[in-house]
MILUM-245107 format. One record per residue (C-alpha): x, y, z; residue in three letters. Coordinates in steps of 0.2 Angstrom, whole numbers, padded with zeros to 4 digits, always signed. Layout:
<kevos>
XYZALA;...
</kevos>
This chain:
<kevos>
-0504+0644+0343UNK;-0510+0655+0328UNK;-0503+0660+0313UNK;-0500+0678+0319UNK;-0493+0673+0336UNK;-0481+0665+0328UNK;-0477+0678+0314UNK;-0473+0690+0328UNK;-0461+0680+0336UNK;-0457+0680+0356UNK;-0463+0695+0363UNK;-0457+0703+0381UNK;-0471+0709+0392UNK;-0468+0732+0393UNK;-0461+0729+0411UNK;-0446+0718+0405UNK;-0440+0727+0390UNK;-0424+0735+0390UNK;-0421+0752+0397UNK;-0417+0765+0385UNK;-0401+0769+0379UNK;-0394+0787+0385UNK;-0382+0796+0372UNK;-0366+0790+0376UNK;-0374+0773+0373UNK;-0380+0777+0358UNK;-0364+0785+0352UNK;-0355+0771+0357UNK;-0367+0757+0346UNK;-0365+0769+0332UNK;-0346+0770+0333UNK;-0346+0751+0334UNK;-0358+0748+0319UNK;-0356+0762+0306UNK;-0367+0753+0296UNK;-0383+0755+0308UNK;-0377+0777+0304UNK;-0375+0773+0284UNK;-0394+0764+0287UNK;-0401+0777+0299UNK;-0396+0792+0286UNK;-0404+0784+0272UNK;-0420+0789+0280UNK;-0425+0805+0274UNK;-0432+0810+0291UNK;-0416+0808+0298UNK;-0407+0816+0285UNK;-0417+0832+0288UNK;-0411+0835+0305UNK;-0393+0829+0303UNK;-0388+0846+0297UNK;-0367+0849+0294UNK;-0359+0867+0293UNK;-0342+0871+0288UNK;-0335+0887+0291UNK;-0319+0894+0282UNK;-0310+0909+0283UNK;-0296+0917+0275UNK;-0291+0926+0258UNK;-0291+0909+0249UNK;-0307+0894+0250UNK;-0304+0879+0260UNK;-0291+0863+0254UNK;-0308+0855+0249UNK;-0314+0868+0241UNK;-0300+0872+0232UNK;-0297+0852+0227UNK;-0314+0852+0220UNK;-0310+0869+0208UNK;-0294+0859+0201UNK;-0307+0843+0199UNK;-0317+0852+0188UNK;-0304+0862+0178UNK;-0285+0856+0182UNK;-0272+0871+0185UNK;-0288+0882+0193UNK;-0280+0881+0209UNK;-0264+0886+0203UNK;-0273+0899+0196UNK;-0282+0902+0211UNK;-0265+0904+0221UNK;-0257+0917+0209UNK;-0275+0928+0211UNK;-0273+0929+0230UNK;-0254+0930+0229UNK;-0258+0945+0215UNK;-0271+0954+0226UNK;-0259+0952+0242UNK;-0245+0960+0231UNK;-0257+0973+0227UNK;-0263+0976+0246UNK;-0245+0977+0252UNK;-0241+0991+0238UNK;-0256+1002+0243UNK;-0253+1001+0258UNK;-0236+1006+0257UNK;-0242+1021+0245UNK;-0254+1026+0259UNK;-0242+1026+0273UNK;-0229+1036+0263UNK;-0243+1048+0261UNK;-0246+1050+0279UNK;-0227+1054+0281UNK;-0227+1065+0268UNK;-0242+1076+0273UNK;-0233+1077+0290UNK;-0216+1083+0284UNK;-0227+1095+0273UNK;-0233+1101+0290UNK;-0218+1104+0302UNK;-0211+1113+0286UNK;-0226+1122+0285UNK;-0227+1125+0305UNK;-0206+1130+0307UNK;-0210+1141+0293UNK;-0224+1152+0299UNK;-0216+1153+0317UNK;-0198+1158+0309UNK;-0208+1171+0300UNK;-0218+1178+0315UNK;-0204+1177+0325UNK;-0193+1187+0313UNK;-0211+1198+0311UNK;-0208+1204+0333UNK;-0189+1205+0328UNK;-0192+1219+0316UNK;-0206+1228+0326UNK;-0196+1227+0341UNK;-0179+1233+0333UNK;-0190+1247+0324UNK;-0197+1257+0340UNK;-0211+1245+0344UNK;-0206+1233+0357UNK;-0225+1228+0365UNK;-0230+1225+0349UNK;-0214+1214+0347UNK;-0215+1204+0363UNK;-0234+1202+0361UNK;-0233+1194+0343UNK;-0216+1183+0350UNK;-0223+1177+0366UNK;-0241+1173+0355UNK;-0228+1162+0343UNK;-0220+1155+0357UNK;-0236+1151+0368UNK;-0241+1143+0350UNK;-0228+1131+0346UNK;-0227+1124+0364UNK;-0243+1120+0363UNK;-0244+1113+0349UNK;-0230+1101+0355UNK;-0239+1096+0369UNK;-0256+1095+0363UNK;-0247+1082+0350UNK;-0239+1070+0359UNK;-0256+1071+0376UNK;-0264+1066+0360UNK;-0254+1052+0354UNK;-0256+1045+0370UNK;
</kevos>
């Protein structure tokens, strides 16, 4: 035998080597040697396609995230806290400002609406009472034709 032959140790002929290993197989040898994973990402080959994305949503950053501010300076996620607790105080307060806003502007309205109709109706009052009753019933039945549909223009429309 020579000195190479013997270097390379017993080698199998390409017809008897083992099958390869599907991916469950391979899983399965990695979950039972996490050392052959530790050694396999050491390779920077590997560690180019192993690639890891984490995704957080919300108004505060993830628990690791957070752990790692407090890491670097302690209290910051305290801090942290009382900023989103600050800004969702803030949120809740505008939008209560702008809701009362809408309620006002439509109170403002009807007011503004029952006001013009009592006026035009008091308007065909007065011109029918003074000699004028086509003009009267015109401007009455205009005001009335208005304010009904007005009512059920609104509510098709919140439908």
């Amino acid at each position: 035998m020579t000195s190479s032959e013997q270097n390379s140790g017993p080698s199998t002929p390409p017809s008897e080597a083992s099958p390869p290993l599907d991916e469950k197989q391979i899983e399965g040898e990695l979950l039972q040697h996490p050392e052959l994973l530790e050694r396999l990402l050491q390779n920077p080959e590997i560690k180019a396609v192993v690639y890891r994305n984490e995704v957080f949503s919300g108004p505060l950053p993830s628990p690791n995230v957070l752990s790692g501010y407090e890491k670097v300076l302690v209290g910051s996620a305290e801090r942290i806290l009382m900023m989103a607790e600050k800004e969702q105080q803030h949120r809740h307060v505008m939008d209560m400002t702008a809701l009362q806003g809408e309620i006002n502007k439509d109170k403002r309205g009807q007011q503004f609406g029952l006001g013009i109709a009592v006026l035009f109706g008091v308007m065909a009052l007065v011109l029918g009472l003074s000699g004028q009753p086509w003009l009267g019933g015109l401007i009455a039945t205009v005001d009335l034709v208005a304010l009904v549909a007005v009512f059920v223009m609104g509510r098709r429309s919140e439908e």
